[in-house]
Backbone as a chain_set.jsonl record, in Angstrom:
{"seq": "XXXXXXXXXXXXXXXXXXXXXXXXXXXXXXXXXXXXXXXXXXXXXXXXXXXXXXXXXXXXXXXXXXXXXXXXXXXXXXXXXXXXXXXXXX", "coords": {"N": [[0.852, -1.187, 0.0], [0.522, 2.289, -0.763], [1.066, 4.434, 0.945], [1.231, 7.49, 1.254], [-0.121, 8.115, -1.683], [-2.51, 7.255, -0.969], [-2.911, 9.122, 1.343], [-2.265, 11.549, 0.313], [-4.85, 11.334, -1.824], [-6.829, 11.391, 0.31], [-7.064, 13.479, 1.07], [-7.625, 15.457, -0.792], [-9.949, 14.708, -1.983], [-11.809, 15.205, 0.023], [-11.497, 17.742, 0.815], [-12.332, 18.789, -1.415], [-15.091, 17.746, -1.04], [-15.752, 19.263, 0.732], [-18.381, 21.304, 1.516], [-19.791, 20.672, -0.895], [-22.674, 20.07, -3.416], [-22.828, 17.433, -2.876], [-22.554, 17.303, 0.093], [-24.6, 19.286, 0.998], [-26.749, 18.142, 0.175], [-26.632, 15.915, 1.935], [-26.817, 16.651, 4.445], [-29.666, 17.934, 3.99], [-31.112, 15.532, 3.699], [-30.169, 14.514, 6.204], [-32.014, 16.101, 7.76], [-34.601, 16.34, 7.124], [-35.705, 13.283, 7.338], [-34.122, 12.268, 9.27], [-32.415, 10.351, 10.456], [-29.659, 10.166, 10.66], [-27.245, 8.371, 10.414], [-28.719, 6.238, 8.684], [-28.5, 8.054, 6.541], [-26.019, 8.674, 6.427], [-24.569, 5.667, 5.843], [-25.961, 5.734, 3.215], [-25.002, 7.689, 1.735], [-21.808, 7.15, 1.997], [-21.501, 4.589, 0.765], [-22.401, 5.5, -1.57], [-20.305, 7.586, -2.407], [-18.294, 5.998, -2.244], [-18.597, 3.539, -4.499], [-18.706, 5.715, -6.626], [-16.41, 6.876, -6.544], [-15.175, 4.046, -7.064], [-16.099, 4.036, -9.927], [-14.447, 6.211, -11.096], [-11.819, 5.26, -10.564], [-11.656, 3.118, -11.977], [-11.916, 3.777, -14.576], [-10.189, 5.238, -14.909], [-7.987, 3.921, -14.549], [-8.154, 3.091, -17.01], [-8.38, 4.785, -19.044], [-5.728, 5.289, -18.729], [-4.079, 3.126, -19.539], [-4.201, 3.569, -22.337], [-4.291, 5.756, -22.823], [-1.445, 8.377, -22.857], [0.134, 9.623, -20.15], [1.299, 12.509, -20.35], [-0.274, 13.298, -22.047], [-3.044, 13.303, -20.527], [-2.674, 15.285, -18.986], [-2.024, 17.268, -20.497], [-4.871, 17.729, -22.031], [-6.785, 18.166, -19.73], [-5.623, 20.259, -18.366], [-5.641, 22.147, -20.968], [-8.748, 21.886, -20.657], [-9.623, 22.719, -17.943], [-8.278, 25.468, -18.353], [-9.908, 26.611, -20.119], [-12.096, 25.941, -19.347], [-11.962, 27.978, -17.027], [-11.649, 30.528, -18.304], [-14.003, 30.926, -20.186], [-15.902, 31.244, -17.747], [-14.907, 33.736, -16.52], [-15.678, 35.36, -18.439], [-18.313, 35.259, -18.086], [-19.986, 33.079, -19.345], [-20.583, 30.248, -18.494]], "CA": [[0.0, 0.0, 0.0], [1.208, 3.406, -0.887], [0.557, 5.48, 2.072], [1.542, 9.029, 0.661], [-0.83, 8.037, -2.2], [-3.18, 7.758, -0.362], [-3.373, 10.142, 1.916], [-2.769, 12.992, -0.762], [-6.247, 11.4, -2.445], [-7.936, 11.438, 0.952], [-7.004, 15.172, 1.854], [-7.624, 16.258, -1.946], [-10.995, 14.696, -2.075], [-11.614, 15.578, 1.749], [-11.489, 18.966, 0.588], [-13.042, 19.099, -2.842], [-16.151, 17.565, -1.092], [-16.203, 20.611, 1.48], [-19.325, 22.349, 1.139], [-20.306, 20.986, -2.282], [-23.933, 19.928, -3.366], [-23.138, 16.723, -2.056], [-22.307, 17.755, 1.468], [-25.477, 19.944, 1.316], [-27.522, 17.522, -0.29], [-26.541, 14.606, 2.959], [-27.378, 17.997, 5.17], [-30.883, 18.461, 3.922], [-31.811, 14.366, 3.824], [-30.689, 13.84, 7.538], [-32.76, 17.354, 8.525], [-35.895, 15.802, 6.469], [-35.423, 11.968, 7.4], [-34.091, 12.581, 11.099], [-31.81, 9.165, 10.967], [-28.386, 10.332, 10.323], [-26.796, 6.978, 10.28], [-28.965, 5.557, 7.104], [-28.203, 9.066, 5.689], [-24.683, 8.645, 6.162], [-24.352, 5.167, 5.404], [-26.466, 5.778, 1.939], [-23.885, 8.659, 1.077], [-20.877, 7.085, 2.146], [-21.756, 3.713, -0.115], [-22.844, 6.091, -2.994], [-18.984, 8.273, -2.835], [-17.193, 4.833, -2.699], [-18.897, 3.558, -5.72], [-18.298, 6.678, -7.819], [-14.875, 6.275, -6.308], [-14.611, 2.884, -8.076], [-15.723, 4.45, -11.279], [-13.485, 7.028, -11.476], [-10.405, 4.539, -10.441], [-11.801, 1.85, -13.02], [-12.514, 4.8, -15.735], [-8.88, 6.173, -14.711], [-7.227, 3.045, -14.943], [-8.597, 2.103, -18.612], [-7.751, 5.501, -19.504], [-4.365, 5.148, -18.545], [-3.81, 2.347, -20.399], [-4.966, 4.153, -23.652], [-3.373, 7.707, -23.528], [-0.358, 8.758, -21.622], [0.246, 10.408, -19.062], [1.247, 13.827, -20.527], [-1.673, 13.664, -23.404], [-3.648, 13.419, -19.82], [-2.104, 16.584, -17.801], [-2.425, 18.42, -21.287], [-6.004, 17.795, -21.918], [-7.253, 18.409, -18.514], [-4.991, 21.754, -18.009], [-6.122, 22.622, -21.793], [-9.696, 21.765, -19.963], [-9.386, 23.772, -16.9], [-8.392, 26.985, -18.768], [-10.843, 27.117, -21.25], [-13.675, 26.408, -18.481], [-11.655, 29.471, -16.147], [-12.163, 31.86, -19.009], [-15.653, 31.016, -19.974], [-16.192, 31.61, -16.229], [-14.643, 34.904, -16.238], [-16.328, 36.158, -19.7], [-19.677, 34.691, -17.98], [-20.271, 32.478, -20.611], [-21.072, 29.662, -18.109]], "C": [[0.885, 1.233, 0.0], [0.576, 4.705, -0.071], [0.7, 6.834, 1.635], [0.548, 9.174, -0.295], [-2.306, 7.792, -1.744], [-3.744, 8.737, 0.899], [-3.3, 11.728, 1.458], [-4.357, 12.41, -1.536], [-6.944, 11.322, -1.232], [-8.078, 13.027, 1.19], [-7.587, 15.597, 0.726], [-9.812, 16.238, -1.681], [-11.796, 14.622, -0.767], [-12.129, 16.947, 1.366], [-12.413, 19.783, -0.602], [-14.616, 18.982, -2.513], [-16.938, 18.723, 0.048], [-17.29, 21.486, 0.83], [-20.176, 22.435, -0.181], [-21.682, 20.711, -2.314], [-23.958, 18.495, -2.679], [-23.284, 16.782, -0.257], [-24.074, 18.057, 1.898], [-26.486, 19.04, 1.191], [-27.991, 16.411, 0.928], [-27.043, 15.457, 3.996], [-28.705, 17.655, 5.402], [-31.089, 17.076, 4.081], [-31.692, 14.169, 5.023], [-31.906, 15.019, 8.23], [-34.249, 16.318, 7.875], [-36.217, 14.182, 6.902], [-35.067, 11.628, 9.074], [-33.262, 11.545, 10.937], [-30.531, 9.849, 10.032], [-27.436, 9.061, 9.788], [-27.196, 6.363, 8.712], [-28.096, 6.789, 6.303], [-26.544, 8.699, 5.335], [-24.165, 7.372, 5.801], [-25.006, 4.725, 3.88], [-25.224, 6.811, 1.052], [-22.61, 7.708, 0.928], [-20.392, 5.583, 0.468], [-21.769, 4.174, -1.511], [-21.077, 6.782, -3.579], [-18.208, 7.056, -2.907], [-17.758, 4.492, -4.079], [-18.866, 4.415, -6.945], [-16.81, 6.605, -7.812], [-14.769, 5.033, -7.379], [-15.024, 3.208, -9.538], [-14.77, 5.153, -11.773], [-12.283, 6.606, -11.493], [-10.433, 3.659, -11.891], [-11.659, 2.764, -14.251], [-10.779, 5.09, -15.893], [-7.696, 5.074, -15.254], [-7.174, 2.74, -16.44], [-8.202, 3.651, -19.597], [-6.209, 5.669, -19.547], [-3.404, 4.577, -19.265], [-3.698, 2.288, -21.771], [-4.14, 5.012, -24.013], [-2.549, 7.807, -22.399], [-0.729, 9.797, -21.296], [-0.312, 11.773, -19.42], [0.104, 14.348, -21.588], [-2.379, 13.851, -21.772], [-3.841, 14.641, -19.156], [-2.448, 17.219, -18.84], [-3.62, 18.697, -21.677], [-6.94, 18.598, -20.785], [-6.764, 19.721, -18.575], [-5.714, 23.087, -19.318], [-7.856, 23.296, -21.171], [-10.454, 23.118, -19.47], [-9.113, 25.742, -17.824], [-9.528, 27.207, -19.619], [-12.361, 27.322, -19.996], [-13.15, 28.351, -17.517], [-11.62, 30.315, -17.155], [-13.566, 31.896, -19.437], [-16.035, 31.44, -18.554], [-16.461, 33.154, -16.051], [-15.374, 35.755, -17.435], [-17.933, 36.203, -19.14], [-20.333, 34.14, -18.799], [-20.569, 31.007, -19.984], [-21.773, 29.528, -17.087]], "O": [[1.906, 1.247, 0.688], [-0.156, 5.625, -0.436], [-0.396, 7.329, 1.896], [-0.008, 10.266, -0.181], [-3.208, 8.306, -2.406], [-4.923, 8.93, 1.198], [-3.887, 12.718, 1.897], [-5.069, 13.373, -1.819], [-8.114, 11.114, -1.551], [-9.127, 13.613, 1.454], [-8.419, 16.429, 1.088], [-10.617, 17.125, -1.397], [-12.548, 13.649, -0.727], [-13.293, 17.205, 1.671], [-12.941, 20.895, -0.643], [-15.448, 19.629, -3.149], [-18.134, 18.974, 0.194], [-17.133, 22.213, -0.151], [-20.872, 23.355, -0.612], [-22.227, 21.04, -1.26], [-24.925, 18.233, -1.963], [-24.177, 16.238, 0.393], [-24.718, 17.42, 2.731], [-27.268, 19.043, 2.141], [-29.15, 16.019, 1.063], [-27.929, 14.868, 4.615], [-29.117, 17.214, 6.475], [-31.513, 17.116, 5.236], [-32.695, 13.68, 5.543], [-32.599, 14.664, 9.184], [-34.72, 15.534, 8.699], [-37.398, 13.952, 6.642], [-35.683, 10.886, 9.839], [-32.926, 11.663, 12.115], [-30.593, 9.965, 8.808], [-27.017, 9.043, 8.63], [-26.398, 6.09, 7.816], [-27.157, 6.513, 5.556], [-26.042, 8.513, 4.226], [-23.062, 7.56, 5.289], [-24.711, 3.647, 3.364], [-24.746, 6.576, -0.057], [-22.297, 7.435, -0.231], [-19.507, 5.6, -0.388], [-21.317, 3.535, -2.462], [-20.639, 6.605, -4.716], [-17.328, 7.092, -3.767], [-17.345, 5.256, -4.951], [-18.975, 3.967, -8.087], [-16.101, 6.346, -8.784], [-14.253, 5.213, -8.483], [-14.337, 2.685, -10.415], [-14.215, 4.824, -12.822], [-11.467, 7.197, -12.2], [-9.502, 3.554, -12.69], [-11.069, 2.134, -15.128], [-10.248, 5.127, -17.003], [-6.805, 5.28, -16.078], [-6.209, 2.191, -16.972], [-7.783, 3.547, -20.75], [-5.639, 6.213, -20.492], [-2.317, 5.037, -19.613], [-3.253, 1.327, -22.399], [-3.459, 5.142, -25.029], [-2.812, 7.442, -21.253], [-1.504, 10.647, -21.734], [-1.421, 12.258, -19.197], [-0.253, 15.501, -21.83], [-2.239, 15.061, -21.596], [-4.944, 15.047, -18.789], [-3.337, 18.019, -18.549], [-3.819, 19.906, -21.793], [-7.691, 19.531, -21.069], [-7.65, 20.51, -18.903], [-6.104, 24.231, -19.086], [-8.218, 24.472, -21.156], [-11.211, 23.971, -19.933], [-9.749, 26.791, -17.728], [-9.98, 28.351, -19.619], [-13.188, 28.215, -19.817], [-13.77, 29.413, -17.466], [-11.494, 31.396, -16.58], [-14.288, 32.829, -19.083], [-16.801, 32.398, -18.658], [-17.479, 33.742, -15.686], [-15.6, 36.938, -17.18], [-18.73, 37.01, -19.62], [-21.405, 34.663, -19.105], [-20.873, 30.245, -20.902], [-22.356, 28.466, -16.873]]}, "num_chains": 1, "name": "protein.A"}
């Protein structure tokens, strides 16, 4: 097991899930539902399983296109969405 590897993907996605619609979303079902517990073991089940898509998805991509075609896509990505952003164009 690669301990450094994982604990940079627990802090990253630790952080990413701060405050997003999921957060809010597990919020509003235990306020409406009152049992925290199902709530949180319906969420927790639901982020591992997207987890295993995104590893399985990641892996098969990997295998396909390198690395740096990967980092350049994505970065290509990323800027084009941060200027649509800033033009308000999304």
């Amino acid at each position: 097991m690669d301990w450094k590897t994982a604990f940079v993907t627990f802090a990253l996605v630790f952080f990413a899930e701060l405050g997003d619609k999921t957060q809010l979303t597990t919020m509003m079902l235990t306020a409406q539902y009152r049992a925290p517990w199902a709530v949180f073991l319906g969420a927790a089940v639901a982020l591992a399983c997207t987890s295993l898509l995104g590893v399985t998805f990641g892996e098969w991509v990997n295998q396909v296109v390198s690395p740096a075609a990967i980092r350049g896509v994505a970065g290509i990505a990323f800027i084009v969405l941060g200027a649509l952003l800033l033009v308000g164009r999304l």
